[in-house]
N, CA, C and O atoms as CSV, one atom per row, in Angstrom:
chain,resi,resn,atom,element,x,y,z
A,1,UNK,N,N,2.418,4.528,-13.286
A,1,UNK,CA,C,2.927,3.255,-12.853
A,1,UNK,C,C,3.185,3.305,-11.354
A,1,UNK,O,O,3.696,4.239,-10.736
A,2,UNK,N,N,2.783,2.241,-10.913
A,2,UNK,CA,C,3.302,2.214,-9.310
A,2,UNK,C,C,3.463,0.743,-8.960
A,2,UNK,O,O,2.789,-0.031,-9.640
A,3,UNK,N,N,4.107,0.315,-8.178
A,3,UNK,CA,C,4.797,-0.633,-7.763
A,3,UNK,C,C,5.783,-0.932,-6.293
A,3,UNK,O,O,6.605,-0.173,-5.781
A,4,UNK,N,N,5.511,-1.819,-6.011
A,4,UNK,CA,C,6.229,-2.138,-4.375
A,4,UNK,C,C,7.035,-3.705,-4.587
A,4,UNK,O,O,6.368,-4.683,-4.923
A,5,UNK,N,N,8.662,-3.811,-4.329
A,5,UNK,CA,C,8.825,-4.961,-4.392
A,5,UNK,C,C,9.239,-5.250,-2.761
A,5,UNK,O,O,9.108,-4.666,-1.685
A,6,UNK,N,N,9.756,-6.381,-3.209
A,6,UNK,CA,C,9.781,-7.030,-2.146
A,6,UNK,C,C,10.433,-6.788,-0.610
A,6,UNK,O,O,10.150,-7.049,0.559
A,7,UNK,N,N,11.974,-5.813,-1.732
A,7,UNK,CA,C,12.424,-4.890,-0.377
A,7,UNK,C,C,11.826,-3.549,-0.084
A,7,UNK,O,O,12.526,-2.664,0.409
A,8,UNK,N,N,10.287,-3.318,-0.428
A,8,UNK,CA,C,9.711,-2.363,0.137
A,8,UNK,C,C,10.302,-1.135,-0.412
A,8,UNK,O,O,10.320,-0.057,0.182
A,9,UNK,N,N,10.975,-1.450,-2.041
A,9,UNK,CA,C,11.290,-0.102,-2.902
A,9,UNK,C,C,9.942,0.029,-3.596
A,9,UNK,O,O,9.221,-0.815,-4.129
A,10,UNK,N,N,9.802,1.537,-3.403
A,10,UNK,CA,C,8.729,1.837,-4.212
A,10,UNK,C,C,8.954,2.324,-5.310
A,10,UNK,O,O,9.682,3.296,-5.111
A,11,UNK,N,N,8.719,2.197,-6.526
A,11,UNK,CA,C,8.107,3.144,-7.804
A,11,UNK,C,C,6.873,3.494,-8.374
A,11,UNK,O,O,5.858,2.829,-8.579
A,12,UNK,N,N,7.235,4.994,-8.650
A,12,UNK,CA,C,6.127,5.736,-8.929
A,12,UNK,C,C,6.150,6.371,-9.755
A,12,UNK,O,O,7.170,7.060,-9.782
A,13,UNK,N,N,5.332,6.559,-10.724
A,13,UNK,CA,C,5.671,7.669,-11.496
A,13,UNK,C,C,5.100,8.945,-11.322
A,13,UNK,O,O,4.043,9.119,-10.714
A,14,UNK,N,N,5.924,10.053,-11.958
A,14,UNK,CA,C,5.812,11.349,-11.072
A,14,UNK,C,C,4.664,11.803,-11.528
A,14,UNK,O,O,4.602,11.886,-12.754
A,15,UNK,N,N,3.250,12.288,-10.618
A,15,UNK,CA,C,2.381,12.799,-10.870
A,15,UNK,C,C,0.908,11.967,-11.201
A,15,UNK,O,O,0.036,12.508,-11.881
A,16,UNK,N,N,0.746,10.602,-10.642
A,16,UNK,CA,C,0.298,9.406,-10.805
A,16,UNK,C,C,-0.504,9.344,-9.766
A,16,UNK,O,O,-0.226,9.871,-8.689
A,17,UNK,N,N,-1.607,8.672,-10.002
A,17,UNK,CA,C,-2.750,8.343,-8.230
A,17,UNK,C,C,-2.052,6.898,-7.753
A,17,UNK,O,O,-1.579,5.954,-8.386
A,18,UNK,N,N,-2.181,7.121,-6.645
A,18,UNK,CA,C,-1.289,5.636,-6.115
A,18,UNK,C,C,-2.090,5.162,-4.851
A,18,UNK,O,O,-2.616,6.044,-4.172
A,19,UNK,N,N,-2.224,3.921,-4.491
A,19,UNK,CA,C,-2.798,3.573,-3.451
A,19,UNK,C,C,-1.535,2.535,-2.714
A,19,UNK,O,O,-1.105,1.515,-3.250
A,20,UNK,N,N,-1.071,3.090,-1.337
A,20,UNK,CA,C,-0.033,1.813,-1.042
A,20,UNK,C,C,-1.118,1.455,0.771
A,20,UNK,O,O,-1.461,2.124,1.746
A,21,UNK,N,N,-1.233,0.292,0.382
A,21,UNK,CA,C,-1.997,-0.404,1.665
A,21,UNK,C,C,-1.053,-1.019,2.784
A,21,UNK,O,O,0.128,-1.347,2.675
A,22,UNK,N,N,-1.831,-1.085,3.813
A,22,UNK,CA,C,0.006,-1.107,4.442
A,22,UNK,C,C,-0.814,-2.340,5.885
A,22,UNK,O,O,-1.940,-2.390,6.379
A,23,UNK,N,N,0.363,-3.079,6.088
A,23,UNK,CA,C,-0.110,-4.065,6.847
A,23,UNK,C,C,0.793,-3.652,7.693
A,23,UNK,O,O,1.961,-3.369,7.425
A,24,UNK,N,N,0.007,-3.592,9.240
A,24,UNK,CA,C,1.277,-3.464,10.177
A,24,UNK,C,C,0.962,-4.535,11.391
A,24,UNK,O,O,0.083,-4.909,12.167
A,25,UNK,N,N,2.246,-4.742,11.008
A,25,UNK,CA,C,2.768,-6.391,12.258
A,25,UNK,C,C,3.358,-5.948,13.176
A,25,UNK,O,O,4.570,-6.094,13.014
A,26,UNK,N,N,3.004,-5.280,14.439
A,26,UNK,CA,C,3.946,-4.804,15.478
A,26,UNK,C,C,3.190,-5.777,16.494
A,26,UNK,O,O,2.046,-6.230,16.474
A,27,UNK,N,N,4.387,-5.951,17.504
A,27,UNK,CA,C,3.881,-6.845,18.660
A,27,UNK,C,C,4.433,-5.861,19.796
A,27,UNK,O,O,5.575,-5.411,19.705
A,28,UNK,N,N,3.568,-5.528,20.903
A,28,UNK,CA,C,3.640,-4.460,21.716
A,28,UNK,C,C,3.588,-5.400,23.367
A,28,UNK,O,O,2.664,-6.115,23.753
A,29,UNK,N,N,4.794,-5.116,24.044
A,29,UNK,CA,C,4.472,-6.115,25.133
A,29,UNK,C,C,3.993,-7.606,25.058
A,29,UNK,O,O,3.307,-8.211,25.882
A,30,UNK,N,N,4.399,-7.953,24.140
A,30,UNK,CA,C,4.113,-9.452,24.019
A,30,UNK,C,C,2.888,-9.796,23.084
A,30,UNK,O,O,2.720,-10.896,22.559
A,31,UNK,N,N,1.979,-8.606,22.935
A,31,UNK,CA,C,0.820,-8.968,22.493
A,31,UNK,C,C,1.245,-8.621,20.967
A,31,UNK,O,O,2.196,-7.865,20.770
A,32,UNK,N,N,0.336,-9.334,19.628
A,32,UNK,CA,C,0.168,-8.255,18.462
A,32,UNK,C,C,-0.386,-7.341,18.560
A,32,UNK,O,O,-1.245,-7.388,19.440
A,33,UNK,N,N,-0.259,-5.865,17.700
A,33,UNK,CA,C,-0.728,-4.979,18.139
A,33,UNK,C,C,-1.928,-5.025,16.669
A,33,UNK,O,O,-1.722,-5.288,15.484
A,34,UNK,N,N,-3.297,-4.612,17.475
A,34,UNK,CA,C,-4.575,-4.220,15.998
A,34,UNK,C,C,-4.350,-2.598,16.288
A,34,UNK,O,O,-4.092,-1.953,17.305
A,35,UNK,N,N,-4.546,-2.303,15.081
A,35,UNK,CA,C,-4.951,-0.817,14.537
A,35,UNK,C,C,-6.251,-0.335,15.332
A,35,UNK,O,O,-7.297,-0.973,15.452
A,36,UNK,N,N,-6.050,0.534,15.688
A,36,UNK,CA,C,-7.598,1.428,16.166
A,36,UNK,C,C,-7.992,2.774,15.541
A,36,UNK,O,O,-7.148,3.659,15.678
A,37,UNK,N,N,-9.260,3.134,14.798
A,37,UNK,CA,C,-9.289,3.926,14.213
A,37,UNK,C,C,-8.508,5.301,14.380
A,37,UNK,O,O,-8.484,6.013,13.376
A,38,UNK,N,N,-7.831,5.788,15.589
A,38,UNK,CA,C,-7.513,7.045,15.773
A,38,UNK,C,C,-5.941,6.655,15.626
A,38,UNK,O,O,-5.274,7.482,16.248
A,39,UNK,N,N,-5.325,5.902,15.155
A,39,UNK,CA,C,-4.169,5.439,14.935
A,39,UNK,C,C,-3.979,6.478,13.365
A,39,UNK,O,O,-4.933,6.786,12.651
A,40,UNK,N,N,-2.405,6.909,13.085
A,40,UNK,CA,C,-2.163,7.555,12.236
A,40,UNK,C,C,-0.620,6.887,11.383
A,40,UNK,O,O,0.303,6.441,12.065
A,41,UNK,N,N,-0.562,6.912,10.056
A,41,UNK,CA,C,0.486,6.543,9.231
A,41,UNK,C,C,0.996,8.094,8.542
A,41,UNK,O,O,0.460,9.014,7.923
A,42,UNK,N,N,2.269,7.778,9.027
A,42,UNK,CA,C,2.869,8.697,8.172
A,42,UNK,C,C,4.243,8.538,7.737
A,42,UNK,O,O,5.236,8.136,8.343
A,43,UNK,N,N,4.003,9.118,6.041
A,43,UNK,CA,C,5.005,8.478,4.613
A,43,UNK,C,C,5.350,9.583,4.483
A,43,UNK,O,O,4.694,10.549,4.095
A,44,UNK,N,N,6.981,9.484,4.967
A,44,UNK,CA,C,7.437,10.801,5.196
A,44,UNK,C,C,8.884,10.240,3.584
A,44,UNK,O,O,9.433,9.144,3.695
A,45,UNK,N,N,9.181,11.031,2.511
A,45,UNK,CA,C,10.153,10.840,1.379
A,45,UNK,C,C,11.367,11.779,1.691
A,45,UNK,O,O,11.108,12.975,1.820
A,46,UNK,N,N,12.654,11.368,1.823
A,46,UNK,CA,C,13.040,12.891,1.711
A,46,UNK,C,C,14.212,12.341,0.185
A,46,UNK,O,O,14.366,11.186,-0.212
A,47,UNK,N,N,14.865,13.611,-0.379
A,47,UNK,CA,C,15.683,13.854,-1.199
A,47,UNK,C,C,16.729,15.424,-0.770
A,47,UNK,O,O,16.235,16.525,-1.013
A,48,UNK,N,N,17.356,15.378,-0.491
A,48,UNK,CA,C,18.185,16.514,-0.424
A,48,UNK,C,C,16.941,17.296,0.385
A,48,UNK,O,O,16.095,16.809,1.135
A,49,UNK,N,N,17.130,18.627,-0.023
A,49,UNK,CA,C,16.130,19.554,0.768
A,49,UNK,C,C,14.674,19.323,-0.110
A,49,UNK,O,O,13.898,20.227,0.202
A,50,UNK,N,N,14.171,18.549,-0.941
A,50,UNK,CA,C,13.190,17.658,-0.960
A,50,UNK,C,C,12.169,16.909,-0.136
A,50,UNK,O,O,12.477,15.741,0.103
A,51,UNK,N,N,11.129,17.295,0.301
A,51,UNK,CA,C,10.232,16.443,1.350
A,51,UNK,C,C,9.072,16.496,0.834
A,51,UNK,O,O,8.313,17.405,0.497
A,52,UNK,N,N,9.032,14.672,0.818
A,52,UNK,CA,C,6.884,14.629,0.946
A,52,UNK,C,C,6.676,14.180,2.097
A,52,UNK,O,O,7.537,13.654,2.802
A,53,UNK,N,N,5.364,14.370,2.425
A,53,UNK,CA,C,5.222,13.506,3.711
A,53,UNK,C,C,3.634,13.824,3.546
A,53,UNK,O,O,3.015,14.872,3.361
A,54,UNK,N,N,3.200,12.310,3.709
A,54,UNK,CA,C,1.438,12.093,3.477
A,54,UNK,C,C,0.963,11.865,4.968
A,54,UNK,O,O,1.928,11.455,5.612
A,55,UNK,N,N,0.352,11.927,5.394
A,55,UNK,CA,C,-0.199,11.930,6.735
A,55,UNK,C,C,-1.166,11.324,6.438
A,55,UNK,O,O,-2.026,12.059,5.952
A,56,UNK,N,N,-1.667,9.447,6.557
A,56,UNK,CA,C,-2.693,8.933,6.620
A,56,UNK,C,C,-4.028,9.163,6.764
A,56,UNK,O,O,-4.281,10.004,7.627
A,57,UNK,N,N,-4.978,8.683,6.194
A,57,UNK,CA,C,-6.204,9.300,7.081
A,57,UNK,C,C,-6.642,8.080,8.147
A,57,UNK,O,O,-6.936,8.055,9.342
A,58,UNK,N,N,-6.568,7.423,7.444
A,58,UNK,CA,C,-5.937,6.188,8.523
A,58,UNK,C,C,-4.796,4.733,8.355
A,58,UNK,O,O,-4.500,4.164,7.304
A,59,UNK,N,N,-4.474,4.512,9.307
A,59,UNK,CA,C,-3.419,3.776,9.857
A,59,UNK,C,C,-2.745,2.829,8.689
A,59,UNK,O,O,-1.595,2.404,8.804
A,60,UNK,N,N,-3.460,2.585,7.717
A,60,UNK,CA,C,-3.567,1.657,6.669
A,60,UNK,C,C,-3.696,1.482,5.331
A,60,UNK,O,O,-3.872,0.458,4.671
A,61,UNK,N,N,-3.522,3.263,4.848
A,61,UNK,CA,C,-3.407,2.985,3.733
A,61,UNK,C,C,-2.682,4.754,3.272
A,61,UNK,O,O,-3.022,5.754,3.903
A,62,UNK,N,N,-1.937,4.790,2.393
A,62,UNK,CA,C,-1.618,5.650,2.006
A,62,UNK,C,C,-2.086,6.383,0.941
A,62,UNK,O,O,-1.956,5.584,0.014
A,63,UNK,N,N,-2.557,7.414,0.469
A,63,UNK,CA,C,-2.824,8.060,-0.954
A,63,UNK,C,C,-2.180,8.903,-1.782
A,63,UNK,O,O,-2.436,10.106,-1.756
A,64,UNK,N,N,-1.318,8.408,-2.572
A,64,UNK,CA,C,-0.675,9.460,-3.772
A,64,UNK,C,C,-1.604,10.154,-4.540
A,64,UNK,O,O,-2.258,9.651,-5.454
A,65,UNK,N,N,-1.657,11.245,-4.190
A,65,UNK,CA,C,-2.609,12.244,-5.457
A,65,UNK,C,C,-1.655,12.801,-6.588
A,65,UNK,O,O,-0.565,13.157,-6.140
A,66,UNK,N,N,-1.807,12.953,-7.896
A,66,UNK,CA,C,-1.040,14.033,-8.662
A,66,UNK,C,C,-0.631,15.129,-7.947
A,66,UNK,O,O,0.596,15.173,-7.864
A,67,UNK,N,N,-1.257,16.117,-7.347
A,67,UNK,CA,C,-0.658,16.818,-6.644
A,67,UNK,C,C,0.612,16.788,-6.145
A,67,UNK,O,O,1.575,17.518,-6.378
A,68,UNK,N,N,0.466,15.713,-5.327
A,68,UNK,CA,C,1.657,15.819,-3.843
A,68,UNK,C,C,2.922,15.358,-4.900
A,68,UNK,O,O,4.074,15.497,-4.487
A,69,UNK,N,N,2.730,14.901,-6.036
A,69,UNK,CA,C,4.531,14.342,-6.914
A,69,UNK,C,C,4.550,15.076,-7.867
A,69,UNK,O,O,5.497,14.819,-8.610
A,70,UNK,N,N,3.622,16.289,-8.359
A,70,UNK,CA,C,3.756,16.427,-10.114
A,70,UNK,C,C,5.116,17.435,-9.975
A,70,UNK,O,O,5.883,17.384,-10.936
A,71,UNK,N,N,5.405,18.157,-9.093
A,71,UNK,CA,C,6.268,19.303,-8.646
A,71,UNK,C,C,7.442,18.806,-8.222
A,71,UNK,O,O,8.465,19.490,-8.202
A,72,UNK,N,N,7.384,17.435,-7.806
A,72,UNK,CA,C,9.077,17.024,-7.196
A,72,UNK,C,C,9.862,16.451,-8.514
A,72,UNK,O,O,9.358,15.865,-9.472
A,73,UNK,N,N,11.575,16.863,-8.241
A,73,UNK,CA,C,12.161,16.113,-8.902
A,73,UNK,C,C,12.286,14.838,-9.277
A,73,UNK,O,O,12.653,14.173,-8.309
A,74,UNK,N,N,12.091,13.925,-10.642
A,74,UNK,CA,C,12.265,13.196,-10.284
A,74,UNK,C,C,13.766,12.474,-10.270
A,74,UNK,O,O,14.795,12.859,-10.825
A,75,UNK,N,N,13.520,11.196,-9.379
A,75,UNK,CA,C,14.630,10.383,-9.042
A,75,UNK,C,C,14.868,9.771,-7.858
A,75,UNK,O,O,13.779,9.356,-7.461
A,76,UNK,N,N,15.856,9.458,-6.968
A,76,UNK,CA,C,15.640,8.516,-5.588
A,76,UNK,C,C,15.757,8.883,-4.726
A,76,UNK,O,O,16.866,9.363,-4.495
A,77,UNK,N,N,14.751,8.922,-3.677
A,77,UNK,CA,C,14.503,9.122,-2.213
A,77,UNK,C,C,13.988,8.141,-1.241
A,77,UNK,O,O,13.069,7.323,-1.208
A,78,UNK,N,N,15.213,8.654,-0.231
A,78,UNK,CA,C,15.016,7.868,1.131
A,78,UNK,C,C,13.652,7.762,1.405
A,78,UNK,O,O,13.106,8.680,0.793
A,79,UNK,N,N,12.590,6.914,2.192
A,79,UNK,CA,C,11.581,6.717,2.636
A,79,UNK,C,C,11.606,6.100,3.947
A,79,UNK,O,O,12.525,5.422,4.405
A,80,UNK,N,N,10.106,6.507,4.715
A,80,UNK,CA,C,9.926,5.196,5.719
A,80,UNK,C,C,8.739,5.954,6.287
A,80,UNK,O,O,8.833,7.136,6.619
A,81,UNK,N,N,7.525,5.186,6.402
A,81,UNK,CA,C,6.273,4.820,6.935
A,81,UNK,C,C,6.301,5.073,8.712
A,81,UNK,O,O,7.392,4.942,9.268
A,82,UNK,N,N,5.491,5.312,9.267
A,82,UNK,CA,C,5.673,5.383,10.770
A,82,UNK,C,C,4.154,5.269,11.124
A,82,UNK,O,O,3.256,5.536,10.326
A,83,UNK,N,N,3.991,4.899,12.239
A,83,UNK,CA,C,2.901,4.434,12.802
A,83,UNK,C,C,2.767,5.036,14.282
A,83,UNK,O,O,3.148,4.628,15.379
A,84,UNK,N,N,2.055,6.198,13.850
A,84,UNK,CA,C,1.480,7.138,15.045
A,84,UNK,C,C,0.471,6.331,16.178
A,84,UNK,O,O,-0.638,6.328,15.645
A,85,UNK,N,N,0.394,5.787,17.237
A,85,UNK,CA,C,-0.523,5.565,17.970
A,85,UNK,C,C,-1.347,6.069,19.141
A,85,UNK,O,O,-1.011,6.490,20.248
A,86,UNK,N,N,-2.587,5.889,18.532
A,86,UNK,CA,C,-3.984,6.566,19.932
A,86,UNK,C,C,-3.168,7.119,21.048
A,86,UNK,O,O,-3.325,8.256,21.494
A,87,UNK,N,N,-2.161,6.137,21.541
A,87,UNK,CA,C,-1.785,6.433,22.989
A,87,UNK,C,C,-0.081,6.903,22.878
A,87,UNK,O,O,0.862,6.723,23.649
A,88,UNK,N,N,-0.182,7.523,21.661
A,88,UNK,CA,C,1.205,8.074,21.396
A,88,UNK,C,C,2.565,7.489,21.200
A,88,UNK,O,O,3.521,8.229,20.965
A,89,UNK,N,N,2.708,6.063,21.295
A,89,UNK,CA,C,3.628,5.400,20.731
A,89,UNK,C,C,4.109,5.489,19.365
A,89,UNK,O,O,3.198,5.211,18.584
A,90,UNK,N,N,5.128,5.753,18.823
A,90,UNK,CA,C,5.379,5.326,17.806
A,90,UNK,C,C,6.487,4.377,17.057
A,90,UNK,O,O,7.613,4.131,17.488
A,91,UNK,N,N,5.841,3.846,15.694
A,91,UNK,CA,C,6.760,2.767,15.186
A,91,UNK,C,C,7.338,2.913,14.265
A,91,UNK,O,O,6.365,3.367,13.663
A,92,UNK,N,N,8.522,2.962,13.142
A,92,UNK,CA,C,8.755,2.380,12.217
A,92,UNK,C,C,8.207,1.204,11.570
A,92,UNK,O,O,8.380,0.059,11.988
A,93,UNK,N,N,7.637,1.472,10.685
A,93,UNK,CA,C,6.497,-0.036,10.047
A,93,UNK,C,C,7.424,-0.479,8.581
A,93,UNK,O,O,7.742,-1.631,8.286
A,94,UNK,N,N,7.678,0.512,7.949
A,94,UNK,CA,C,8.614,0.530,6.679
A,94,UNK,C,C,9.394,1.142,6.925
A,94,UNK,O,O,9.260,2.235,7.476
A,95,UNK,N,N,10.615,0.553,6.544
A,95,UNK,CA,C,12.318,1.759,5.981
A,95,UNK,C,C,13.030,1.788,7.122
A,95,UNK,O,O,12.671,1.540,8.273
A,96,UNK,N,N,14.527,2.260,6.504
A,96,UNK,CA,C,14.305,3.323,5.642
A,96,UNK,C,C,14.400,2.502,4.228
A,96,UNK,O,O,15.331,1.706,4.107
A,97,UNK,N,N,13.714,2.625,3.436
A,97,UNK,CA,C,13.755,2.143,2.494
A,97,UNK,C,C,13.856,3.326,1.000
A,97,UNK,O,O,13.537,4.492,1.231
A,98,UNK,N,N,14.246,3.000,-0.286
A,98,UNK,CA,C,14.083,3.719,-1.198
A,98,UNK,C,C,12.931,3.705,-2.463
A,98,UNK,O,O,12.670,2.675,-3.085
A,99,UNK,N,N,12.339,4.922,-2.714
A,99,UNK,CA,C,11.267,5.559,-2.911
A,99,UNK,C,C,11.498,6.107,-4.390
A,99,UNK,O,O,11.569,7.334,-4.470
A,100,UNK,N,N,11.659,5.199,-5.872
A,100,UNK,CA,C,11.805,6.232,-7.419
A,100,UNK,C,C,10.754,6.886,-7.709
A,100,UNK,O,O,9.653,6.368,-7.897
A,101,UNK,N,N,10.975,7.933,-7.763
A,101,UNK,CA,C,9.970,8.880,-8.329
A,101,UNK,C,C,9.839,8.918,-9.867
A,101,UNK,O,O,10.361,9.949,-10.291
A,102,UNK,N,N,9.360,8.208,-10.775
A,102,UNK,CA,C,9.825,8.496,-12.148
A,102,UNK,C,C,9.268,9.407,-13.234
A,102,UNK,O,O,8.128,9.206,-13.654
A,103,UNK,N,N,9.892,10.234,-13.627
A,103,UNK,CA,C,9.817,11.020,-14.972
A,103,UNK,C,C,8.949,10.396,-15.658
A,103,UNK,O,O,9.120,9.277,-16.140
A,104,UNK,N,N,7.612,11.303,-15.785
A,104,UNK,CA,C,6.800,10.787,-16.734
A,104,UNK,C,C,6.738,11.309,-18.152
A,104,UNK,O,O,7.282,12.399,-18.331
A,105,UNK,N,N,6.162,10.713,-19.207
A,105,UNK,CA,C,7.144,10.925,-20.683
A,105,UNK,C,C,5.943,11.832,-20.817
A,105,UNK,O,O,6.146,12.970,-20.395
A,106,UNK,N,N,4.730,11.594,-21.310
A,106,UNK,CA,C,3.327,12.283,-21.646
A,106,UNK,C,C,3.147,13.393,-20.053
A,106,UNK,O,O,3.562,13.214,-18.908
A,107,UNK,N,N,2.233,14.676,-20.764
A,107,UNK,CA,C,1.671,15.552,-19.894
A,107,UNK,C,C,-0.027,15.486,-20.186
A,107,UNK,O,O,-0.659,16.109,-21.038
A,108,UNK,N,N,-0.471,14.618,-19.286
A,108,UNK,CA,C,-2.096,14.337,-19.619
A,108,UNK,C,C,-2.883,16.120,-19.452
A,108,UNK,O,O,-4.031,16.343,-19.836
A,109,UNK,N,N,-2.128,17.023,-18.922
A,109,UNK,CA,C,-2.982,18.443,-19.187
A,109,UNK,C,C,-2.089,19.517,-20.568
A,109,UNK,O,O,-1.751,20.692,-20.432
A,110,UNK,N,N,-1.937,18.831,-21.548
A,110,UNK,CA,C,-1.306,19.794,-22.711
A,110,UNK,C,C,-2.165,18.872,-23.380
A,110,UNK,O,O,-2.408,17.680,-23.190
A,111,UNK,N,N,-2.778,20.160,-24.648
A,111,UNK,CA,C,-3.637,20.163,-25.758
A,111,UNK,C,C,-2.417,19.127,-26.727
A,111,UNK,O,O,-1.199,18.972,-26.821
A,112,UNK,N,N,-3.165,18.819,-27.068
A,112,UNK,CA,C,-2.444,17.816,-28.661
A,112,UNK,C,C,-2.102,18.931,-29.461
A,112,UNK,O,O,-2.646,20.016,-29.254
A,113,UNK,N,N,-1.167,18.765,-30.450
A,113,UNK,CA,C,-0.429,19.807,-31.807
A,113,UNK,C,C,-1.473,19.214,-32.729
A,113,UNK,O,O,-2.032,18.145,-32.483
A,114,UNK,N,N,-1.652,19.762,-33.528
A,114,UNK,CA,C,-1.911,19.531,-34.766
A,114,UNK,C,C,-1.384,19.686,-36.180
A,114,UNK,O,O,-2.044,19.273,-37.133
Protein backbone atom coordinates (compact mmCIF):
# COMPACT_ATOMS: atom_id res chain seq x y z
CA UNK A 1 0.00 0.00 0.00
CA UNK A 2 1.20 3.46 -0.58
CA UNK A 3 -0.38 6.65 -0.35
CA UNK A 4 0.20 10.57 -0.07
CA UNK A 5 -2.46 12.87 1.47
CA UNK A 6 -2.92 16.03 1.33
CA UNK A 7 -0.61 17.16 4.16
CA UNK A 8 2.13 15.37 2.34
CA UNK A 9 1.88 12.30 5.05
CA UNK A 10 3.05 9.43 3.49
CA UNK A 11 2.06 5.71 3.94
CA UNK A 12 3.77 2.83 3.10
CA UNK A 13 3.86 -0.36 3.72
CA UNK A 14 7.00 -1.90 4.94
CA UNK A 15 8.81 -3.60 2.16
CA UNK A 16 6.50 -2.45 -0.87
CA UNK A 17 7.66 -0.84 -4.49
CA UNK A 18 6.53 2.72 -4.34
CA UNK A 19 6.71 5.42 -6.85
CA UNK A 20 6.29 9.13 -5.24
CA UNK A 21 6.45 11.79 -8.23
CA UNK A 22 7.21 15.00 -7.06
CA UNK A 23 6.30 18.40 -8.51
CA UNK A 24 8.52 21.16 -7.60
CA UNK A 25 7.19 24.82 -7.48
CA UNK A 26 10.16 26.91 -6.44
CA UNK A 27 10.43 30.47 -7.69
CA UNK A 28 14.16 31.55 -7.68
CA UNK A 29 14.73 35.38 -8.01
CA UNK A 30 11.48 36.14 -9.21
CA UNK A 31 11.49 33.62 -11.87
CA UNK A 32 9.78 29.85 -11.56
CA UNK A 33 12.33 27.60 -11.31
CA UNK A 34 12.28 24.28 -14.30
CA UNK A 35 14.18 21.22 -13.33
CA UNK A 36 17.34 20.48 -15.37
CA UNK A 37 18.43 17.09 -15.82
CA UNK A 38 21.54 17.26 -13.45
CA UNK A 39 19.24 18.51 -10.69
CA UNK A 40 19.01 15.92 -7.69
CA UNK A 41 16.01 14.93 -5.02
CA UNK A 42 16.71 13.73 -1.94
CA UNK A 43 14.10 11.72 0.60
CA UNK A 44 15.90 11.75 3.50
CA UNK A 45 13.25 9.59 6.70
CA UNK A 46 14.61 9.71 9.98
CA UNK A 47 13.23 7.75 13.25
CA UNK A 48 15.40 7.78 16.29
CA UNK A 49 18.84 6.47 15.13
CA UNK A 50 16.78 5.15 12.08
CA UNK A 51 17.65 6.66 8.54
CA UNK A 52 16.51 6.21 4.92
CA UNK A 53 17.52 8.45 2.54
CA UNK A 54 16.86 7.79 -1.40
CA UNK A 55 18.92 9.92 -3.54
CA UNK A 56 16.87 10.60 -6.79
CA UNK A 57 17.99 9.64 -10.03
CA UNK A 58 16.34 12.49 -11.01
CA UNK A 59 14.81 15.62 -9.65
CA UNK A 60 11.28 14.16 -9.91
CA UNK A 61 10.57 11.20 -8.84
CA UNK A 62 11.38 9.02 -6.03
CA UNK A 63 11.74 5.03 -5.89
CA UNK A 64 10.84 2.77 -2.96
CA UNK A 65 12.36 -0.64 -3.60
CA UNK A 66 11.64 -3.60 -1.02
CA UNK A 67 14.97 -3.35 -0.14
CA UNK A 68 15.46 0.13 1.23
CA UNK A 69 12.03 -0.60 3.97
CA UNK A 70 11.91 -4.46 4.45
CA UNK A 71 14.66 -4.00 7.45
CA UNK A 72 13.26 -0.76 9.11
CA UNK A 73 11.04 -0.64 12.00
CA UNK A 74 7.90 -0.17 11.41
CA UNK A 75 6.03 3.04 12.52
CA UNK A 76 6.43 7.07 12.28
CA UNK A 77 9.08 9.05 10.83
CA UNK A 78 9.97 12.51 10.35
CA UNK A 79 10.50 13.20 6.52
CA UNK A 80 11.37 15.89 3.97
CA UNK A 81 12.37 15.88 0.23
CA UNK A 82 15.17 18.42 -0.81
CA UNK A 83 16.06 19.63 -4.04
CA UNK A 84 19.75 19.53 -4.90
CA UNK A 85 20.55 22.02 -7.77
CA UNK A 86 23.05 21.93 -11.02
CA UNK A 87 24.40 25.12 -9.53
CA UNK A 88 24.28 23.96 -5.95
CA UNK A 89 21.39 25.61 -4.42
CA UNK A 90 19.32 23.91 -2.31
CA UNK A 91 15.53 23.62 -1.37
CA UNK A 92 13.16 22.12 0.87
CA UNK A 93 10.33 20.95 -1.62
CA UNK A 94 8.45 18.67 1.11
CA UNK A 95 8.42 18.67 5.07
CA UNK A 96 9.15 18.22 7.48
CA UNK A 97 6.44 16.17 7.13
CA UNK A 98 5.46 12.54 8.56
CA UNK A 99 6.36 9.32 6.81
CA UNK A 100 4.15 5.58 8.30
CA UNK A 101 6.00 2.89 7.57
CA UNK A 102 3.47 0.03 7.97
CA UNK A 103 3.80 -3.52 9.24
CA UNK A 104 3.06 -5.76 6.65
CA UNK A 105 0.79 -8.84 7.69
CA UNK A 106 1.90 -11.54 4.72
CA UNK A 107 5.79 -12.39 3.91
CA UNK A 108 5.59 -12.75 -0.04
CA UNK A 109 9.23 -14.84 0.35
CA UNK A 110 7.96 -17.79 2.95
CA UNK A 111 6.83 -21.14 1.41
CA UNK A 112 3.07 -21.82 2.28
CA UNK A 113 2.47 -24.70 5.33
CA UNK A 114 0.74 -27.37 4.36
Amino acid sequence: MFRVDNDNKIYLTRGDTAVLNLVIDAVINGKEYEVSENDKAIFTAKKGESVLRIEAADATTVNFTPELTKDLKAGTYDYDVRLLTSSGDVFTVIGPAHFYLIEEIGNVNSESEN
